[in-house]
N, C-alpha and C positions, 0 to 999 in steps of 0.2 A: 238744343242750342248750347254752345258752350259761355255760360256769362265773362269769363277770361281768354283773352287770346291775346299772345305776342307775336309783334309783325315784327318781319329783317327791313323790311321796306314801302315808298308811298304807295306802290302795285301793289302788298300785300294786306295794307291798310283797306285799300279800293274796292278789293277783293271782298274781305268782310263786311265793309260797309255794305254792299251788294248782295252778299249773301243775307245780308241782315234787313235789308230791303226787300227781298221778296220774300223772306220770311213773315214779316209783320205786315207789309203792304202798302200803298198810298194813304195818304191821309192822317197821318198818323203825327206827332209833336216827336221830333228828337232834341234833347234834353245836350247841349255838347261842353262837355265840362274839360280841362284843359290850360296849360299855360302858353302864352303867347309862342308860336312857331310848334305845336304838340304836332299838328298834324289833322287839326280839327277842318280845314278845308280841304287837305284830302281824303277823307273821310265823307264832307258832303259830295265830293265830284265820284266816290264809288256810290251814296243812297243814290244819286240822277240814274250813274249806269244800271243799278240793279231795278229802277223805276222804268226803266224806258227810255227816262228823258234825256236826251241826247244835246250837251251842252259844255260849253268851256266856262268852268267854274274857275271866281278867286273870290277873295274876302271880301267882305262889307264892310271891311273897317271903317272907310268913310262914308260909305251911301246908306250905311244901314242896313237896308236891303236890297237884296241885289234877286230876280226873279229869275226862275230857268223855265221855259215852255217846249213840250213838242208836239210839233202839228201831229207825228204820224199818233202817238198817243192819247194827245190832248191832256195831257199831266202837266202839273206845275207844280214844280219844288221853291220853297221861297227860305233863301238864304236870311237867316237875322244875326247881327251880330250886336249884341247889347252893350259893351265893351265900353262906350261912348256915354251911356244913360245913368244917370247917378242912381235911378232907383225905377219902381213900380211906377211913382207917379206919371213918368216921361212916354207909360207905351202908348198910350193915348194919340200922340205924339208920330208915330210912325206905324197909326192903322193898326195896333196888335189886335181889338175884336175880332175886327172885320178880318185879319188871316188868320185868327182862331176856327170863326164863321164861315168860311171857305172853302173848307173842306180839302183843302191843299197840304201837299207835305210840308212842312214848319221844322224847317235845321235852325237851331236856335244857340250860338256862341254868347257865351257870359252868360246863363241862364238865370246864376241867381242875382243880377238884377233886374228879374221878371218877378222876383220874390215869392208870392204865394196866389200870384195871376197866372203862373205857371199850370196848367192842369197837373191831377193830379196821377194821369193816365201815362204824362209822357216818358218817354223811353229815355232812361241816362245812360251814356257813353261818356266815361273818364278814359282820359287818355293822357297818358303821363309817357315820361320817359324810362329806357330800357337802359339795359347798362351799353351796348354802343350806340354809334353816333344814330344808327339810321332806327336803331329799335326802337318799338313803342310798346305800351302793355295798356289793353284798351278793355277797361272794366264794362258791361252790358245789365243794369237792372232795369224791368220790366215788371208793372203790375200784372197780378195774374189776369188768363182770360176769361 
């Protein structure tokens, strides 16, 4: 796996995230670090595709969470966006155990206001900007397996 890659575009973004999905697999915490409009939702709508789950992804900015299901799979990717929560204290707040305990993929924006409730398993993806408009350069650390 390459840990750096730079995308021209949101397909080429979609693209790695999916690659990077069936790579590591279901279940798994992604970690999505980024500033506001990086590209960090598109990014979740390629882990659904490289999952299976087959779903029209957008942000949680206001709902918090936002869940994707597919029948033919039976997978569920659950969008969080922390962005909203001042701190650790508030995941309680929006069920974070219980989608720890789930066993479900966990895309998770603003991660560190999940602080050190964050496992320590989960996968980070920064995603910054490139030097034109549509580039991204999307850093990948993973504990070992």
């Amino acid at each position: 796996m390459e840990p750096e890659r730079t995308s021209h575009s949101v397909r080429e973004t979609q693209a790695f995230a999916a690659e990077l999905a069936r790579r590591f697999g279901p279940g798994r915490v992604w970690a999505l670090e980024g500033d506001l409009g990086a590209g960090k939702t598109a990014f979740v709508a390629g882990l659904c595709a490289g999952l299976g789950v087959r779903a029209a992804v957008s942000s949680p900015t206001f709902a918090i969470a936002n869940e994707y299901r597919d029948a033919a799979s039976r997978r569920r990717v659950v969008h969080l966006d922390l962005y909203r929560l001042s701190g650790p204290e508030e995941l309680d707040s929006v069920g974070w155990d219980d989608y720890l305990d789930s066993g479900d993929t966990l895309a998770v924006e603003w991660p560190e206001r999940a602080g050190d409730r964050l496992p320590p398993d989960a996968v980070r993806v920064r995603i910054g900007r490139g030097p034109g408009e549509d580039d991204r350069r999307l850093l990948v650390s993973a504990p070992p397996a």
